[in-house]
C-alpha positions as CSV (number, residue, x, y, z in Angstrom):
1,X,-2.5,-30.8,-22.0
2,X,-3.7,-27.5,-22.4
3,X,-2.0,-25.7,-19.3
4,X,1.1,-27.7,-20.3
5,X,0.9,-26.0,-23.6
6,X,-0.2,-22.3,-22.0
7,X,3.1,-22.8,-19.2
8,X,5.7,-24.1,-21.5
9,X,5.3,-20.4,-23.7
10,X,5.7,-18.7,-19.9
11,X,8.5,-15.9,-20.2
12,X,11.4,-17.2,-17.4
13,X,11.3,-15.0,-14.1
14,X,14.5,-13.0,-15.4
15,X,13.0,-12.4,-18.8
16,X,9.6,-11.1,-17.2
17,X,12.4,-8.7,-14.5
18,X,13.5,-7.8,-17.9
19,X,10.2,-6.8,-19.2
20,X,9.2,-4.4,-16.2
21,X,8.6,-1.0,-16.9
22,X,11.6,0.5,-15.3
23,X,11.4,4.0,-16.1
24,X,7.7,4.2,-14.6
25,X,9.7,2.3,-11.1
26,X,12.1,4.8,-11.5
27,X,9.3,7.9,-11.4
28,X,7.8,6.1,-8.3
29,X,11.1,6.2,-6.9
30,X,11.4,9.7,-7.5
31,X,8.2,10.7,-5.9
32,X,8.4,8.5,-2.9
33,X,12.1,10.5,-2.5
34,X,10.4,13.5,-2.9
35,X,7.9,12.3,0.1
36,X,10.6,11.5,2.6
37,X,12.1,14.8,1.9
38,X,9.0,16.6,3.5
39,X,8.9,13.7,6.2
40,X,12.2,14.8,7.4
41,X,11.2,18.2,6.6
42,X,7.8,17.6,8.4
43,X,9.9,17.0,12.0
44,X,12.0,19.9,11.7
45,X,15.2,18.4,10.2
46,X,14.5,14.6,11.8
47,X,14.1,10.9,10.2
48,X,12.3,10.1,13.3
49,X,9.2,9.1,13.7
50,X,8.3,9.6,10.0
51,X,11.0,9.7,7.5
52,X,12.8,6.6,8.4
53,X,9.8,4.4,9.0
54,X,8.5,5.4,5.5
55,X,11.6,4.7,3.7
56,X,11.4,1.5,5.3
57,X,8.3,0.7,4.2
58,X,9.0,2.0,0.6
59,X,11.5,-0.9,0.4
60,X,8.9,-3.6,1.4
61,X,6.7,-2.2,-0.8
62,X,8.6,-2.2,-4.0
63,X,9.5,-6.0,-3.3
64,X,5.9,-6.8,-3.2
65,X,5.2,-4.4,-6.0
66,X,7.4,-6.5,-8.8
67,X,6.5,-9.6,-6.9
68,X,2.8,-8.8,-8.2
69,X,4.0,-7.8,-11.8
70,X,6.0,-11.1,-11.9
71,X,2.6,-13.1,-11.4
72,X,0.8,-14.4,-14.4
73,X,-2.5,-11.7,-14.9
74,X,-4.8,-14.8,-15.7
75,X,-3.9,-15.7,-12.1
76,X,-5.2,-12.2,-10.9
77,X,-8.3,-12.0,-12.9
78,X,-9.6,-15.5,-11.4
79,X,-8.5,-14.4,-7.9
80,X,-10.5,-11.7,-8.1
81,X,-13.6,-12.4,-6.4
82,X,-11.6,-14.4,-3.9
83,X,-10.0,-10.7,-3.1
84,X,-12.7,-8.7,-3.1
85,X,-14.5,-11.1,-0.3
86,X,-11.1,-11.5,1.7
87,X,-11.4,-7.4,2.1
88,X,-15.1,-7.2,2.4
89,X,-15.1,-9.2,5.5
90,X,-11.9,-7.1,6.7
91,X,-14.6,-4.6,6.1
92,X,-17.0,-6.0,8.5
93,X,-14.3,-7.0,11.0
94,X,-13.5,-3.2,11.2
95,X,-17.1,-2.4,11.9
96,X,-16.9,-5.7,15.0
97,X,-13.6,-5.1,16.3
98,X,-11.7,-2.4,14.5
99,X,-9.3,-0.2,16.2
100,X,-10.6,3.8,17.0
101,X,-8.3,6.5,16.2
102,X,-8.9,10.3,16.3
103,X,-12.3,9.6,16.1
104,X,-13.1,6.9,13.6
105,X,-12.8,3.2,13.5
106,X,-11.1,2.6,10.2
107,X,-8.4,-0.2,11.4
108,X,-7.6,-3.6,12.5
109,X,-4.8,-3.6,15.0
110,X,-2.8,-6.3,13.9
111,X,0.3,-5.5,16.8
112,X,3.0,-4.5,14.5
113,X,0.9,-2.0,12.2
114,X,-2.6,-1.2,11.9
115,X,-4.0,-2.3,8.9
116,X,-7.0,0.0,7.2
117,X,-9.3,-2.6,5.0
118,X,-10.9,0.4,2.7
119,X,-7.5,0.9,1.3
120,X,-7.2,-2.4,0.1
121,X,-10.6,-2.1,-0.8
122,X,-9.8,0.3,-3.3
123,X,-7.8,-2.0,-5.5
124,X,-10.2,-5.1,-4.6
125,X,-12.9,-3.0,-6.8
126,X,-10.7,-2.3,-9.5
127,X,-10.1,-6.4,-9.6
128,X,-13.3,-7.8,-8.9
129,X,-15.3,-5.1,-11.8
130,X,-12.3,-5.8,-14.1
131,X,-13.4,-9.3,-14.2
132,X,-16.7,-9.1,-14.0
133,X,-16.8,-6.4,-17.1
134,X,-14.3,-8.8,-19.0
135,X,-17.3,-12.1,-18.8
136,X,-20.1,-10.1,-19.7
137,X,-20.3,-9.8,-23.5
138,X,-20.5,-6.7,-25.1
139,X,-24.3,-6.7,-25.4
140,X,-25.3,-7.7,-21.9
141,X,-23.6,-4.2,-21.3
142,X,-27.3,-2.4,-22.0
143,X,-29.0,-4.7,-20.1
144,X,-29.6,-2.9,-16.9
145,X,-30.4,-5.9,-15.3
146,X,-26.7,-6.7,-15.4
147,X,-25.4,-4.0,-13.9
148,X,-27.3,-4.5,-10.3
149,X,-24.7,-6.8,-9.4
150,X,-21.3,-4.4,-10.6
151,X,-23.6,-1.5,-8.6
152,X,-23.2,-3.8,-5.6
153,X,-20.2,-4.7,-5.5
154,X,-19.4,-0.7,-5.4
155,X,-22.5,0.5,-3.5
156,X,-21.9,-2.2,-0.1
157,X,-18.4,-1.1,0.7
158,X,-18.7,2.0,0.3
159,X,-22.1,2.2,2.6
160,X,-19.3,0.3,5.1
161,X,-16.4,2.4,4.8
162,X,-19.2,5.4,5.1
163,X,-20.1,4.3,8.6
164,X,-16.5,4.3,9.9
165,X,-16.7,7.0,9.0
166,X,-14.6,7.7,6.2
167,X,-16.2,10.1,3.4
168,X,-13.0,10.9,1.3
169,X,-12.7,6.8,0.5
170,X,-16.3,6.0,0.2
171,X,-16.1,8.5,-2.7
172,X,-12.9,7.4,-3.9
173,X,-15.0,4.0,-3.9
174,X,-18.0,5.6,-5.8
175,X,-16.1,7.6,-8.3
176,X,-13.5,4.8,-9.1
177,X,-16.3,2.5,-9.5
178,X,-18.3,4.9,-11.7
179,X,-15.3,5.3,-14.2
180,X,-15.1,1.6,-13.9
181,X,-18.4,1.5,-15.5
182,X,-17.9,4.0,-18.0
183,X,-14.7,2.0,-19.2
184,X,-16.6,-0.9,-20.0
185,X,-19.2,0.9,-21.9
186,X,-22.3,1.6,-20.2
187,X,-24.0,4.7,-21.8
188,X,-23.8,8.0,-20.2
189,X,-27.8,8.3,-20.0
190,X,-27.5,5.8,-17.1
191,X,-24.9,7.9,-15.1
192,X,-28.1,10.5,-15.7
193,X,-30.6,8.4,-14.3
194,X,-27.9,7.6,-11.4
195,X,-26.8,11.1,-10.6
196,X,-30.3,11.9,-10.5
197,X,-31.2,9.4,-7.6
198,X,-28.5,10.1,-6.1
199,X,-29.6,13.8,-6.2
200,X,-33.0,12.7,-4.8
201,X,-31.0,11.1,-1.5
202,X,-28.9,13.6,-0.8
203,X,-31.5,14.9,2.3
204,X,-31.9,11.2,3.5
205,X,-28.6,11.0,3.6
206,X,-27.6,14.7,5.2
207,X,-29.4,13.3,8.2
208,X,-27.2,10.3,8.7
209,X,-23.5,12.4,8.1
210,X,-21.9,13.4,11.4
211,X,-22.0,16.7,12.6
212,X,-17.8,17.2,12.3
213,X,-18.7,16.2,8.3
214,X,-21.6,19.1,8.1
215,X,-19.2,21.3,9.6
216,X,-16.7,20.2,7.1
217,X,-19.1,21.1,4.3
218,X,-20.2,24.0,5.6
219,X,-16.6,25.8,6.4
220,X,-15.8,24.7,3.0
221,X,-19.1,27.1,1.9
222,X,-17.7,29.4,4.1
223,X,-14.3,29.0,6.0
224,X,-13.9,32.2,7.5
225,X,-17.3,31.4,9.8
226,X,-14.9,29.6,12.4
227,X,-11.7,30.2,11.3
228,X,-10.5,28.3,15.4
229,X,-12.6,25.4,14.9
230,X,-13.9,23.9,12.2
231,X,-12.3,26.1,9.3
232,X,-8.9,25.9,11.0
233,X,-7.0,23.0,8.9
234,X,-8.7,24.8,5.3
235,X,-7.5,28.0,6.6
236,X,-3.9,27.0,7.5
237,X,-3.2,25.0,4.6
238,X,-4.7,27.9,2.1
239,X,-2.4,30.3,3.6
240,X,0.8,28.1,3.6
241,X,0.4,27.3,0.2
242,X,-0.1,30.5,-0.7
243,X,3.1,32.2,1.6
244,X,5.6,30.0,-0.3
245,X,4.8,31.9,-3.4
246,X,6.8,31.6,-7.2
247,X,10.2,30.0,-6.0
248,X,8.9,29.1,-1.8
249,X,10.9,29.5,1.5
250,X,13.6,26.9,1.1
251,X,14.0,23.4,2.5
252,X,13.3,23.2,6.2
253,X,12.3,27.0,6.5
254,X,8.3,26.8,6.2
255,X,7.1,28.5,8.9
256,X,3.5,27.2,8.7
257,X,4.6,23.9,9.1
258,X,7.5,24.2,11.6
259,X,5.5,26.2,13.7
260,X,2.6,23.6,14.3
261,X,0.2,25.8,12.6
262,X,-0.4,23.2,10.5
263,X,-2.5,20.2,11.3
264,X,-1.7,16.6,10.4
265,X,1.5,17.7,8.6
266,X,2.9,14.4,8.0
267,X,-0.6,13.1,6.6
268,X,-3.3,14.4,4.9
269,X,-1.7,17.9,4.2
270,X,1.9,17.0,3.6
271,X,1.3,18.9,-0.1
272,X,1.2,22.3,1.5
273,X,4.7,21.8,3.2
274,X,6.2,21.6,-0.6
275,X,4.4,24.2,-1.8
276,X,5.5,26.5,1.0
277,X,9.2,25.6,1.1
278,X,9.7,24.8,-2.6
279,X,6.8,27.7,-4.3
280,X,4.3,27.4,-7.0
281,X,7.8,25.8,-8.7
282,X,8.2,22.5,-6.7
283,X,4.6,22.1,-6.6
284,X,4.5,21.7,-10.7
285,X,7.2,19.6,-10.5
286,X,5.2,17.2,-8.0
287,X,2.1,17.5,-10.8
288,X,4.4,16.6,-13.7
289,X,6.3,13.6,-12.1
290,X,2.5,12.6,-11.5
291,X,1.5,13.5,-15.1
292,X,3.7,11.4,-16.5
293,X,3.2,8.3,-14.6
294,X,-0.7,8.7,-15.7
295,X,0.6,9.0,-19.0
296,X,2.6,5.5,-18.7
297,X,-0.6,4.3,-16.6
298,X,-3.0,4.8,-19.3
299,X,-0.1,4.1,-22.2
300,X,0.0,0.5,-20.5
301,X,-3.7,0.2,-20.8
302,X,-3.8,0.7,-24.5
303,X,-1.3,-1.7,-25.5
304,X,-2.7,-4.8,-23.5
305,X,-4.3,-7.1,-25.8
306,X,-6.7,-8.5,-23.5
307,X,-10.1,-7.0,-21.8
308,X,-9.5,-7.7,-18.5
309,X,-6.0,-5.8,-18.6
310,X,-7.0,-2.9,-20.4
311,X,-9.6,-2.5,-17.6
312,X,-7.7,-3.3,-14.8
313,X,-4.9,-0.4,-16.0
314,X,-7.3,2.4,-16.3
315,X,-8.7,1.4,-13.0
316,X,-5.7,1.5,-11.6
317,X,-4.2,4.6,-13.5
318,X,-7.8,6.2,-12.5
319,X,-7.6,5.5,-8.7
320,X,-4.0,7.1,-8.4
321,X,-5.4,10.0,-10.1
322,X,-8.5,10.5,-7.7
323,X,-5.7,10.1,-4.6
324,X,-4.0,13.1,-6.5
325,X,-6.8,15.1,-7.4
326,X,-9.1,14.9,-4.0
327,X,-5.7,15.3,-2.1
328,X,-4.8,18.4,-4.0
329,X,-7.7,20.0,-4.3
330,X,-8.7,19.4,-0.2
331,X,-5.6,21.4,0.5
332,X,-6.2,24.3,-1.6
333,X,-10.0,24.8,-0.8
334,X,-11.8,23.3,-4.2
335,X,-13.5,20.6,-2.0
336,X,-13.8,19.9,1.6
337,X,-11.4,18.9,3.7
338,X,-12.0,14.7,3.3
339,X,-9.1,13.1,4.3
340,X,-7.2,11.3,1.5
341,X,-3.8,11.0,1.8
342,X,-0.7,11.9,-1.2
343,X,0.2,8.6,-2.7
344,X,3.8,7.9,-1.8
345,X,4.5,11.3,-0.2
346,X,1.8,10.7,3.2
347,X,2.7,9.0,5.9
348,X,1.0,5.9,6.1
349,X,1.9,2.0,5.8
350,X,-1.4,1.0,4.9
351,X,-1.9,3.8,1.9
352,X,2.1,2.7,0.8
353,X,1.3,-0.9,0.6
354,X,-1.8,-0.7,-1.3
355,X,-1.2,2.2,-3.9
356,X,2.7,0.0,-4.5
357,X,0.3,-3.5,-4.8
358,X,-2.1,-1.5,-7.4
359,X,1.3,-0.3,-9.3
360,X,2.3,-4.0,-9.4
361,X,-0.6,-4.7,-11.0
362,X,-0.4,-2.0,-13.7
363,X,3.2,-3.7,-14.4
364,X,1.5,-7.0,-14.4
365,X,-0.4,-5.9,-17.3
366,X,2.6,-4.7,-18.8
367,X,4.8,-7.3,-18.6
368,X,1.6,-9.8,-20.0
369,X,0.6,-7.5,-22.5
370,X,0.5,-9.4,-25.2
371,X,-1.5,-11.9,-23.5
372,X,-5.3,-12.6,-24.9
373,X,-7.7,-13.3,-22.2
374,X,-11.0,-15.0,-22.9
375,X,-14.3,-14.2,-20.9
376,X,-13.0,-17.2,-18.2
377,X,-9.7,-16.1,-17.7
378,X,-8.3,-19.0,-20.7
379,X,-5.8,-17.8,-23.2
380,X,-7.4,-16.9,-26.6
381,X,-5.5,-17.8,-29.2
């Protein structure tokens, strides 16, 4: 009688369309158009192979993006676990049979695209510690005891997606995590103790990075040591950021870019293309259309009624801003060169598809805002 009573309060399906937040689809939009810009600008003036392909998949992805917003939150919170397992043995499957590309063996060749499990596992975390945060009652929260189980459901992905290896999402998966735990209220002298062990690992686990990651680290120390090897990508993008100046070259007349000085163009350094054809200008412009849709991320988060949801936005909202920040600052020389692509301006099906299904999840908490959500997943009244 009880679900009877819960279903019969439902919104319709064209009250809850009317209840999206349009003007944050509209900023997604934006920055998605702004992405196949430097696609086509990426193959000198081409939709082919990138442009076209990533429009393509823009479309899909906003389909599934308000078909995730439409569906009830309670139904996401007791799914959770249920997703996080589904992608933790993708995980493994990656590390059995994945498919190796440039090196690494990050992906499950599925025939018509590739799929890349750690992506997924990125909003997975965000689900699963959402939940788990939203059962534990406030005081269990200083109980260290009950935070070994949170600390593996970070730790064991990330020690999988390590070995791929992949170091730029293993500490997406760390830091999202972390923030994760700082949202639900766990006191900063842990972090201490944390960062502190961690510290105390760090030669263990020097021994165990590959040598094209201590390379990595060390041309980021010093990138002029081999400017033709191993400082070559840091080099290139610092200087084609820093040729397009106040106002940049114009659209389609980077030089850096057009004449393959740049590596992985389309990819992980699609940023520096904008900044050298559109100037210290365009590249603002990029920041603020990101600004703003942290600002509706984390606006979304304080007016959900329920735990889960407020937790689940800031995840969410946090995640997109790591992609931003570890992108940005890889490109300009603040931190190594770790591969994490631009959400909605890199190329990538897999990186589309996930950061559009964590969106729809933000508008999920949106549209249900005013939904309370017990410990369980039952409506509070």
């Amino acid at each position: 009688m009880r679900w009877l009573f819960e279903n019969a309060r439902q919104p319709t399906l064209a009250v809850k369309l009317l209840n999206v937040n349009w003007m944050l689809v509209l900023l997604l939009a934006t920055i998605a158009g702004i992405g196949f810009a430097m696609l086509y600008s990426a193959a000198n003036g081409n939709w082919q192979p990138w442009a076209a392909r990533q429009v393509l998949r823009f479309a899909v992805a906003v389909v599934v993006m308000l078909a995730v917003a439409l569906v009830d939150i309670r139904f996401w919170l007791r799914s959770a676990y249920v997703f996080y397992a589904v992608t933790m043995v993708l995980l493994i499957a990656v590390e059995v049979r994945g498919a190796i590309g440039m090196g690494a063996q990050r992906w499950i060749d599925l025939g018509l695209i590739q799929l890349q499990p750690s992506e997924f596992m990125k909003i997975a975390l965000i689900l699963v510690l959402a939940r788990y945060f939203n059962a534990l009652p406030p005081e269990d929260i200083r109980r260290p005891v009950k935070l070994l189980v949170p600390a593996l459901f970070v730790f064991v992905p990330a020690i999988l997606v390590l070995k791929q290896p992949d170091l730029g999402t293993a500490l997406m998966l760390v830091i999202g995590g972390a923030a994760m735990f700082f949202l639900a209220g766990v006191r900063l002298w842990k972090f201490a103790l944390i960062i502190a062990a961690a510290g105390a690992v760090i030669p263990f686990a020097w021994t165990h990075l590959r040598d094209y990651q201590r390379n990595r680290i060390y041309t980021f120390l010093d990138p002029e040591s081999d400017p033709l090897g191993a400082g070559y990508h840091s080099l290139q993008s610092k200087i084609a950021v820093g040729s397009g100046g106040i106002f940049g070259k114009g659209f389609l007349s980077g030089t850096q870019s057009h004449l393959s000085f740049l590596p992985e163009r389309q990819t992980d350094f699609i940023f520096t293309i904008l900044a050298e054809e559109f100037g210290l200008i365009g590249g603002l412009v990029l920041l603020a259309l990101y600004g703003l849709v942290f600002i509706y991320g984390y606006a979304i988060a304080f007016r959900s009624r329920s735990h889960f949801g407020r937790l689940l936005a800031f995840g969410i909202t946090t995640n997109m801003f790591l992609y931003v920040f570890i992108n940005m600052a890889m490109v300009i020389g603040l931190i190594p060169v770790v591969g994490v692509p631009l959400p909605l301006i890199s190329y990538g099906g897999t990186a589309m598809l996930t950061v559009m299904f964590g969106f729809g999840l933000l508008m999920s908490v949106y549209v249900h805002r005013d939904i309370r959500i017990g410990r369980h997943g039952d409506t509070e009244q």
